[in-house]
N, C-alpha and C positions, 0 to 999 in steps of 0.2 A: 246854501246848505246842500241842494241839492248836487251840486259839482263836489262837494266832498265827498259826498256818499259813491257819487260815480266813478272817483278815482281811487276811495277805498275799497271799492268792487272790483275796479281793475286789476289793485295790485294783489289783490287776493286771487285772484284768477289766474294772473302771472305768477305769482307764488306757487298755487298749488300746480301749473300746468311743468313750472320748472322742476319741483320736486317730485314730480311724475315722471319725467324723461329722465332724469338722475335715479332715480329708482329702476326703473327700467332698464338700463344699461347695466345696475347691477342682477338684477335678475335673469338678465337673457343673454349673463356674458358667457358663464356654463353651456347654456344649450346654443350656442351660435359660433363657429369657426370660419375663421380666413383662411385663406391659403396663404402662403409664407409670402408670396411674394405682395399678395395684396396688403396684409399685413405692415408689411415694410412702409410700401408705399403711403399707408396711411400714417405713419410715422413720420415718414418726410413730410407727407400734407401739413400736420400740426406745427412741426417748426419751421414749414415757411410760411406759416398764416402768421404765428408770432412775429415773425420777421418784418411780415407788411406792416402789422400794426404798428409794430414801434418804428420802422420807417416812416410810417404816414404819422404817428404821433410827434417824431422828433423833428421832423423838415416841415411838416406847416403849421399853420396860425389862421382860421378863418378858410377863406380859398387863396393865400398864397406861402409865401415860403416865411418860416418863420424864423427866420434870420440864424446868423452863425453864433450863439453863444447854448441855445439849445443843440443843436446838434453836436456841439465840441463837447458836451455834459454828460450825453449821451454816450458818444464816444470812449470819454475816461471809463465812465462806470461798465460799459462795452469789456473794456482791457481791464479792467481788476476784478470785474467777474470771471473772464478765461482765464486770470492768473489766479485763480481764487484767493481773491481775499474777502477778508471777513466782509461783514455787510456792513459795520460799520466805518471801514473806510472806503466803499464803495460811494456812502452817503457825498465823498468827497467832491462826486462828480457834480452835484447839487451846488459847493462851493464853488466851483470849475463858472459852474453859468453864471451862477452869481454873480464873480467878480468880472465876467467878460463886461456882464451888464451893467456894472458902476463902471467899469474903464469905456463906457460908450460901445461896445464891438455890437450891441443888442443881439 
C-alpha cells in the first residue's frame, strides 16, 4: 500500500510540475523575444531532436539493431508522409513491417 501511494504522489508531482512548465511558456511567451536568428536555430533544434528519436526508435531493439522490417515501415510511412497522404494510408507502412515479418526479413 504504501508503494502505491508513493507512485501516486509521484505522478501527481510530475503532473502538476508538467503543467507548470506548459503554462509557463504560455505565459512568458509575450514578455520573452529571440532574436531571429536564435529563433530559427531553435526551430531546427526541434526537428533534429525528432529526427533522433525516430532514428533511435526505428533502427533498435534493446541495445542492438532492430532488424530491417522496422526500419523499411518506417521508411514507407517516411514517403507518404512527404507526399502527403492521408493518414490512413500511411497506416500502410505498419502493414509494410508486418509482412517483412511473416516472410522471415524480421
Amino acid at each position: 500500500m504504501k508503494d502505491s501511494a508513493l507512485v501516486v504522489a509521484g505522478m501527481a508531482t510530475l503532473s502538476a510540475g508538467t503543467y507548470a512548465f506548459r503554462l509557463s511558456g504560455q505565459a512568458l511567451r509575450a514578455r520573452i523575444t529571440f532574436p531571429p536568428r536564435a529563433a530559427k536555430l531553435l526551430e531546427a533544434a526541434a526537428v533534429i531532436m525528432l529526427a533522433a528519436l525516430v532514428a533511435t526508435t526505428a533502427l533498435t531493439e534493446g541495445h542492438g539493431f532492430s532488424g530491417f522490417a522496422r526500419p523499411a515501415g518506417v521508411l514507407v510511412a517516411g514517403v507518404l508522409a512527404w507526399r502527403k497522404a492521408p493518414f490512413i494510408v500511411v497506416l500502410a507502412a505498419a502493414v509494410v513491417t508486418a509482412l517483412l515479418r511473416i516472410l522471415g526479413v524480421a
